[in-house]
N, C-alpha and C positions, 0 to 999 in steps of 0.2 A: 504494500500500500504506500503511495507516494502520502509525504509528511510538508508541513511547512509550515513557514515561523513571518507574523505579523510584528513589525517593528516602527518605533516611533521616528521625529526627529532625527535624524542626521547633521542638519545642517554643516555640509563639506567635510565634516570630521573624518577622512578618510583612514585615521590609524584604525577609529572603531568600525567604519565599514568593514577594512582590511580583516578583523576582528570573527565580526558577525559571519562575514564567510564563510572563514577558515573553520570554526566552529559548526556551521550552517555543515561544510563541506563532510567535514569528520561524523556527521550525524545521518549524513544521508539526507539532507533533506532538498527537495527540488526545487521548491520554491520560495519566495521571499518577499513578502508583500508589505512595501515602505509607506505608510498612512501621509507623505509630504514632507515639507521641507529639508527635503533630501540635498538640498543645496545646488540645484541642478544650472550649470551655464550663464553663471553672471557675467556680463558685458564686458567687465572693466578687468577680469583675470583669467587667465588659463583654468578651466575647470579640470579640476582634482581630478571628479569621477568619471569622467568621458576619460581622461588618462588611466584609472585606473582602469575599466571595463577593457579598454582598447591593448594594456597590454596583458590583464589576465589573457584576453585571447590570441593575444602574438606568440605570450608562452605555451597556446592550448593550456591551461588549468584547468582542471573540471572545478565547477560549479553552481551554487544554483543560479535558478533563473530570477533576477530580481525584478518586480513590477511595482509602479509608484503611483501615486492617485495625483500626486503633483500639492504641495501646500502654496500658501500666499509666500514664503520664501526661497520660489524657484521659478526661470525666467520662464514667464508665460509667450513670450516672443516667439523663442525658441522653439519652444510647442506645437504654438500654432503654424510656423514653417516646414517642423517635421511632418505636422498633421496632416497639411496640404500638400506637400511632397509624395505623401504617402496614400494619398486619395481619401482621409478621413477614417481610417480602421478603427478599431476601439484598442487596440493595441498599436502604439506608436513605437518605432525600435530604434534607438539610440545610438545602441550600439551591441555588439553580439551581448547578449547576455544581460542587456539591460532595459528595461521598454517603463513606459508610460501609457496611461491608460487613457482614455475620451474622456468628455467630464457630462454624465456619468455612463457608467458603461456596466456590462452584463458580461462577465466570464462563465464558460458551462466547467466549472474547474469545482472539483471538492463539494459537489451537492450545489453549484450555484451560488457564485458570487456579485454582488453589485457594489459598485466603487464609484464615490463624486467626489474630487480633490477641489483644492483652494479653502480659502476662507476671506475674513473680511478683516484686514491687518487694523492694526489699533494704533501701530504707528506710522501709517503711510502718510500724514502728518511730514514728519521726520526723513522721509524718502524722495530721491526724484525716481521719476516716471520714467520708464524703459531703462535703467539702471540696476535699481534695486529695488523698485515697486513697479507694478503692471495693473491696469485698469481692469482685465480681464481677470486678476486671481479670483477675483469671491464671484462663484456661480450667481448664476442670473434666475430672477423670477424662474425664466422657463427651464431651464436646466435642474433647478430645483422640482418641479413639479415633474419634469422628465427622471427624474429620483427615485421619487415617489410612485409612480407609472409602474417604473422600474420593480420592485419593493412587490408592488400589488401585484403587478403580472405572473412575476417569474417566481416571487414566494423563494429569494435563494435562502441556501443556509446559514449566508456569513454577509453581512456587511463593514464596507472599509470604509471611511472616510477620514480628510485631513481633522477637521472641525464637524464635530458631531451636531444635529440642527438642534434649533431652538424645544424642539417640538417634544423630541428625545429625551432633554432635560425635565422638560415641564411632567413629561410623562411619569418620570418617573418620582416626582411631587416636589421638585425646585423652585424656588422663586423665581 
C-alpha cells in the first residue's frame, strides 16, 4: 500500500526539505503533500527548491513525489505561467519530482483528494506586488465555491489546504 506524509510550511528552508525526504525516502513513502508556502520562485533570488528538485534528478535519487497546494508565500506568477504552458492541468510540474496543484483541484489518489492553496496575507500591507506578494494568492469568491463543489461532489477522503476557511473554524464552535 502506497503511504504518504502531509507537511506544513517550508518557506525555502531547504536543509528541512532536504530532511523530510531523506526520511520520507527511508520510509517508503511516495508521496508528499506541502499545504503552501513552500517558498516556491521568488523574483529577486535563485530559488532553493527548483535547484534542489532539479539536481535530486540529475543525480536520479529516488524519491517521493512532492505536490503543493501553493500558500500566499509563493510566486503566484510563476504559476500561472506554468499553468498556461501546460494547458491548465490540475497538476502543474515544476520540475521532475515536484508539481503544484490548480486552485482547487481533485486528485483520485488515496480514496480522493481535494486541495485549494493560497490565503489572504495579513501582511501584504508590508509587500510589493509581483515580488513578494501577488494579487492572485487568496482564492476568489469562485474558486472558493468551486471548493466546495469540489467537497460535495467527489465526497474525497482527505482535504488539503494552505489556510483552512472560515466556515471550518466556525464549525467547529470558534468565534
Amino acid at each position: 500500500m502506497d503511504k504518504f506524509l502531509v507537511i506544513g510550511d517550508l518557506h525555502a528552508h531547504i536543509k528541512e526539505l532536504a530532511q523530510i525526504d531523506e526520511w520520507a525516502n527511508k520510509r517508503q513513502i511516495k508521496y508528499i503533500f506541502q499545504v503552501g508556502d513552500l517558498g516556491m520562485c521568488w523574483p529577486s533570488e535563485d530559488c532553493k527548491i527548483i535547484r534542489y528538485f532539479n539536481k535530486r534528478a540529475r543525480q536520479r535519487r529516488n524519491g517521493a513525489t512532492w505536490i503543493t497546494c501553493l500558500g500566499n508565500h509563493d510566486n503566484w506568477d510563476k504559476w500561472d505561467r506554468f499553468r498556461k504552458e501546460q494547458n491548465y492541468p490540475d497538476l502543474i510540474e515544476y520540475m521532475p519530482g515536484l508539481y503544484a496543484t490548480n486552485r482547487p483541484a481533485y486528485l483520485d489518489l488515496f480514496g480522493g483528494m481535494v486541495l485549494c492553496g493560497g490565503a489572504v496575507s495579513s501582511d501584504a500591507g508590508h509587500r510589493i506586488e509581483g515580488a513578494d506578494w501577488w494579487r492572485q494568492e487568496a482564492p476568489s469568491q469562485a474558486e472558493l465555491q468551486q471548493f466546495m463543489d469540489l467537497i460535495e461532489e467527489k465526497k474525497p477522503r482527505y482535504v488539503i489546504t494552505h489556510d483552512g476557511p472560515e466556515f471550518a473554524h466556525e464549525a467547529r464552535g470558534g468565534d
